[in-house]
C-alpha positions as CSV (number, residue, x, y, z in Angstrom):
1,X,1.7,227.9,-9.7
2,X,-1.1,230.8,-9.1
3,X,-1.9,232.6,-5.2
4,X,-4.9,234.2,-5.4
5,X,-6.1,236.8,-3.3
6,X,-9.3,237.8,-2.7
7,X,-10.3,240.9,-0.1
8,X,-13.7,240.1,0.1
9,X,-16.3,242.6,0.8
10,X,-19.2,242.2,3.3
11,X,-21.9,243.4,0.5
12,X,-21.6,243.2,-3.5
13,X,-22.3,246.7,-3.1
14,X,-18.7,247.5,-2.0
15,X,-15.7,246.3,-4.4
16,X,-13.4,243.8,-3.3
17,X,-10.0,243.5,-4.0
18,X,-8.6,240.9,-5.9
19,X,-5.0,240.0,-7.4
20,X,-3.1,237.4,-8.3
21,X,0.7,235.8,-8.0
22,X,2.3,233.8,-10.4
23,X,4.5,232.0,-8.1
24,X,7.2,229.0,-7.6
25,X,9.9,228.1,-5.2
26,X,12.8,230.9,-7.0
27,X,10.3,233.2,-6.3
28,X,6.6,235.2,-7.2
29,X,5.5,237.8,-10.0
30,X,2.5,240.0,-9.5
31,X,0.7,239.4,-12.4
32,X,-2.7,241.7,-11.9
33,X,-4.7,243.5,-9.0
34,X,-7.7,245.2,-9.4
35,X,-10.9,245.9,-7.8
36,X,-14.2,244.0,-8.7
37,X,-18.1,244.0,-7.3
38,X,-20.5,241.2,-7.6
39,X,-19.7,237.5,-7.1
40,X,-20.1,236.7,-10.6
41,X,-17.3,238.7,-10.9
42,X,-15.6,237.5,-8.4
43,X,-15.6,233.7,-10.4
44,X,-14.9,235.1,-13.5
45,X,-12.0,236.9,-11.9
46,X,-10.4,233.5,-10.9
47,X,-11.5,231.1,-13.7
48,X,-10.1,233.8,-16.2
49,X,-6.7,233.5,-14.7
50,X,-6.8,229.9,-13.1
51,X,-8.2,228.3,-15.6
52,X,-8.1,224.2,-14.5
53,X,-4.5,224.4,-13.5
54,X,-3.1,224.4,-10.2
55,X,-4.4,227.5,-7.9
56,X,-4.6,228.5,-4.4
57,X,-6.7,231.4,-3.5
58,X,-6.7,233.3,0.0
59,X,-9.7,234.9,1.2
60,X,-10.5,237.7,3.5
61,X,-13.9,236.6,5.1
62,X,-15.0,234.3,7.2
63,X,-16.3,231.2,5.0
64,X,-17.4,229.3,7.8
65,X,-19.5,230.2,10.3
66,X,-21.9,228.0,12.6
67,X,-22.8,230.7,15.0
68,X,-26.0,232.5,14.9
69,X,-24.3,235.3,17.5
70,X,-21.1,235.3,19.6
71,X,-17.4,235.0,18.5
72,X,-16.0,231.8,16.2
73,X,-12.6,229.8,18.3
74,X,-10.7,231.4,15.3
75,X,-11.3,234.9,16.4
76,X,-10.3,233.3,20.0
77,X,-7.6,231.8,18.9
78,X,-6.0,234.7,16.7
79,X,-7.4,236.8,20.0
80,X,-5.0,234.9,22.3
81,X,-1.7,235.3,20.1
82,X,-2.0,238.7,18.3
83,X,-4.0,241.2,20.5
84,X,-1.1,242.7,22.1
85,X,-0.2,243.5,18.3
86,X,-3.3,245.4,18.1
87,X,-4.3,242.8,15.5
88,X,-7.3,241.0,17.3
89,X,-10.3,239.8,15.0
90,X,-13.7,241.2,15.0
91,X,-16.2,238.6,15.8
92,X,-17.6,236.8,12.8
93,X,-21.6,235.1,13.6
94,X,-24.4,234.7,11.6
95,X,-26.3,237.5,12.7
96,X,-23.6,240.0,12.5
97,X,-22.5,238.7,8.9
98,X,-26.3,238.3,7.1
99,X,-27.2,241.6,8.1
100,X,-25.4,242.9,5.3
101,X,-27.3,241.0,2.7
102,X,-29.2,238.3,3.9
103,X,-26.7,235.8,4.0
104,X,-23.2,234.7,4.5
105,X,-21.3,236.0,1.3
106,X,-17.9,234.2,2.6
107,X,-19.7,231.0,2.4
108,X,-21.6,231.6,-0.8
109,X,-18.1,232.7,-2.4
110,X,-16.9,228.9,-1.1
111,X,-19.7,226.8,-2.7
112,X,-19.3,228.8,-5.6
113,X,-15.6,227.8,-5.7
114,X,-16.1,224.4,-4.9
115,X,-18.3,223.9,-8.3
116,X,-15.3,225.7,-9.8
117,X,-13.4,222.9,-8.9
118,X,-11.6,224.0,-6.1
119,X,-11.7,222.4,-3.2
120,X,-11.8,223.8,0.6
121,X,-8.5,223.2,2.6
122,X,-6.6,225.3,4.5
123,X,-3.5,222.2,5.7
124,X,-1.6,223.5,3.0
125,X,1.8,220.9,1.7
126,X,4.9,222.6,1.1
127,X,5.3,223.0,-3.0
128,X,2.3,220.7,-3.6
129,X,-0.2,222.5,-6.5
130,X,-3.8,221.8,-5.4
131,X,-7.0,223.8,-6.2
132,X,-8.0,225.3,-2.8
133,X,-9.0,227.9,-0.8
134,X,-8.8,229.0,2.4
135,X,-9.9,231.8,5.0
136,X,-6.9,234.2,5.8
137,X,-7.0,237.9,7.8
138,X,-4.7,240.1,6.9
139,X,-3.5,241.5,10.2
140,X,-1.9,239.2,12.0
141,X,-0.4,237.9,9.1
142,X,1.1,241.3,8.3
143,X,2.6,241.1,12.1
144,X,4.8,238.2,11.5
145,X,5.4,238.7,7.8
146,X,6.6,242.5,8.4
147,X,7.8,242.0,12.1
148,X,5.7,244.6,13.4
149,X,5.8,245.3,16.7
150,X,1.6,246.6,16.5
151,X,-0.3,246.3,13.9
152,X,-0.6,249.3,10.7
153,X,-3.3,251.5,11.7
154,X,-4.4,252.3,7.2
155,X,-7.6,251.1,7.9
156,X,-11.0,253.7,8.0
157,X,-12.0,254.3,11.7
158,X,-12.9,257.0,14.3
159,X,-10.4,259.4,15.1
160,X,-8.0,258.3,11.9
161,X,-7.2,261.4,9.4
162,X,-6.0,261.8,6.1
163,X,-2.8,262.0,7.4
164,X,-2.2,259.4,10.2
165,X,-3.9,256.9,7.4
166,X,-1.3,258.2,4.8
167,X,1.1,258.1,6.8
168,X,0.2,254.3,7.6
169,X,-0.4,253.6,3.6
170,X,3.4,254.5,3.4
171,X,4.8,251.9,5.7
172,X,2.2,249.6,4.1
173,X,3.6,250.2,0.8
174,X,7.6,250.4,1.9
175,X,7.0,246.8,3.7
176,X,4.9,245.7,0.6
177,X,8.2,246.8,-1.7
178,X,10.0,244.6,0.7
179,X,8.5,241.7,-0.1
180,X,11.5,241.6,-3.0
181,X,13.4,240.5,-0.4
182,X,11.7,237.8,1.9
183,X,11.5,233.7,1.0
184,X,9.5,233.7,-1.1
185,X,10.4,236.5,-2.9
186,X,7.9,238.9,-4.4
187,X,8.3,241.1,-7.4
188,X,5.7,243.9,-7.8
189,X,5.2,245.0,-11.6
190,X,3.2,247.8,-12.4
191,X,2.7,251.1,-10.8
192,X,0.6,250.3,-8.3
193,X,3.5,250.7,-5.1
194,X,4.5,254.2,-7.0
195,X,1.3,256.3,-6.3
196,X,1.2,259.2,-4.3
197,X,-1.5,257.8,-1.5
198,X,-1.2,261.8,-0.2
199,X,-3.2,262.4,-3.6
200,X,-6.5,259.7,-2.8
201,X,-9.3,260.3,-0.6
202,X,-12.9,259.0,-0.7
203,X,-13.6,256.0,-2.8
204,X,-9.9,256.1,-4.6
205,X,-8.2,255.5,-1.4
206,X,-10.7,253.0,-0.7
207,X,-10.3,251.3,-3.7
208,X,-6.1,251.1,-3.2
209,X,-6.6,249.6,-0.1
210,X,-9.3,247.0,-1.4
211,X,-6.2,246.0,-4.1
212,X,-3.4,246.6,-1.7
213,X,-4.8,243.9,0.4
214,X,-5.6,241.5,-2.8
215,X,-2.3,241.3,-3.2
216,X,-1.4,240.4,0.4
217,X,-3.7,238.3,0.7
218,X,-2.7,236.5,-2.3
219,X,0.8,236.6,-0.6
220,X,-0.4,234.9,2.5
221,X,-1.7,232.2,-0.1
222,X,2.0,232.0,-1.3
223,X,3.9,231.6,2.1
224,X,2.0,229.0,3.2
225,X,2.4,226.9,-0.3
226,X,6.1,228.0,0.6
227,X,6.2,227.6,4.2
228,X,3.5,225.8,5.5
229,X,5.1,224.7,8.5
230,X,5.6,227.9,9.8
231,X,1.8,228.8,9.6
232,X,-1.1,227.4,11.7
233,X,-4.8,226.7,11.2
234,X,-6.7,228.7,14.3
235,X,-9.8,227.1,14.9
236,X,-11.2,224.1,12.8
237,X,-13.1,223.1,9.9
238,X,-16.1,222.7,11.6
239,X,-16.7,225.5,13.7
240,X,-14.4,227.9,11.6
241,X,-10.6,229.1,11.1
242,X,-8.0,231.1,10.1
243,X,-4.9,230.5,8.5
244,X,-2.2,232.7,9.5
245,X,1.2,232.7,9.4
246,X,2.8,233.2,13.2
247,X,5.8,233.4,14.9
248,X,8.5,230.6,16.0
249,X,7.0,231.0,19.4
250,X,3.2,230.8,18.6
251,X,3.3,227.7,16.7
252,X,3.1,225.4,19.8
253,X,0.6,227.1,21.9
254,X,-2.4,228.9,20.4
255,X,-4.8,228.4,23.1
C-alpha cells in the first residue's frame, strides 16, 4: 500500500514537496522525497509511483473552499482544539487563496486527481486500500503525533533567525527519526534526516522543509489508513475539512 504526501504550494512558482511511503500494517518504508513545481508535475509525480494500485495521498492545501472571504468551519474547528498548541490554521477563502494565481490550486490539484482515478474521501477504513485523497495540515497533526506540548516554530516568519529555525529543524528531524518507533512504524532510508540543517539557508533550507513536510504529510496519510479511529474530519465535505489526527480527549468534542 502507498501514502502519499503532497506539501502543496500556494503558486507553481514555488516547489512543493512531495514523498512517498510504502506502507502495511508491520510497518512503512520511505521510498522517495523530493521537491517538484508545476501541477503536471505534481500528476506525474503520483501516477509514476501509484500507478492504478491502491494509494492514499495527503495534501497540504485547502481543496475545498466555498468562501469568497472569511475563515472555512475546518480552520474553526482545528482553531477550537489546537490553538493553545500554537497550531491554529490560517484562514483559507477564495479571495485570499486566487490571489496567488487566479484560482484555487488545492482544488485544481483535486479534479486533476479525480480523472487520475482517485477519488476524494477523507473517512478513511482501517487497512482498507482505496485511491483517495484528502486535505491534511501538518501542525496539529505534528502535536498529537510527537506529543508536543506547542507547536515547532521551523517555519519562515518575523522575528525567526537562522538559529531559533535550526534549532527547530533539529527537533523536527529527531521526532521525524522517531517515527521508527510509533504504530505504524516508519523507516527513513536515505540521507535525507543526516544533513547538517546549520549548513542551508535561502532556497536550500526552503527546499528541505518543502520535503521534510512531504514526508509527514505522507505519514499523516498512513496513520489514518492505520488508525483511523483515532483521527477526525474537522469540518465537512461541503463547506471544507481537515483530517487530523487528535488526541483521546478531542475526539468527542471538536466544537
Amino acid at each position: 500500500m502507498l501514502f502519499i504526501g503532497i506539501d502543496l504550494a500556494w503558486s507553481t512558482r514555488n516547489a512543493s514537496g512531495v514523498a512517498v511511503i510504502e506502507g502495511s500494517k508491520r510497518g512503512g518504508v520511505l521510498k522517495t522525497a523530493q521537491v517538484v513545481y508545476g501541477d503536471d508535475e505534481i500528476i506525474n509525480f503520483v501516477q509514476a509511483h501509484a500507478k492504478e494500485g491502491p494509494a492514499i495521498i495527503a495534501i497540504d492545501a485547502p481543496l475545498i473552499v466555498p468562501n469568497k472571504t472569511g475563515r472555512r468551519i475546518a480552520e474553526v474547528e482545528v482553531g477550537n482544539l489546537f490553538r493553545k498548541y500554537n497550531a491554529g490554521a490560517h484562514p483559507a477563502n477564495r479571495e485570499r487563496l486566487s490571489s496567488w494565481t487566479g484560482s484555487i490550486r488545492g482544488e485544481e490539484i483535486s479534479r486533476k486527481l479525480e480523472r487520475a482515478g482517485f477519488k476524494h474521501d477523507p473517512f478513511l477504513k482501517q487497512f482498507k486500500g482505496p485511491r483517495a485523497f484528502l486535505e491534511v495540515y501538518p501542525h496539529p497533526s505534528m502535536v498529537v503525533l510527537f506529543n508536543l506540548e506547542k507547536v515547532i516554530p521551523y517555519k519562515a516568519k518575523p522575528k525567526r533567525d537562522y538559529p531559533l529555525r535550526w534549532s527547530a529543524f533539529e527537533k523536527y528531524v529527531g521526532h521525524m527519526r522517531g517515527l521508527a518507533r510509533a504504530n505504524p512504524a516508519l523507516k527513513m532510508q536515505g540521507d535525507l534526516l543526516k544533513k547538517n540543517v546549520r549548513e542551508l539557508k535561502g532556497k536550500a533550507l526552503k527546499n528541505f522543509e518543502d520535503v521534510l513536510d512531504g514526508v509527514f504529510c505522507a505519514y499523516i496519510a498512513y496513520y489514518g489508513w492505520a488508525r483511523p479511529s483515532e483521527c477526525k474530519v474537522l469540518g465537512s465535505m461541503k463547506g471544507g475539512y481537515i483530517f487530523t489526527p487528535v488526541f483521546a480527549h478531542q475526539r468527542y468534542d471538536a466544537k
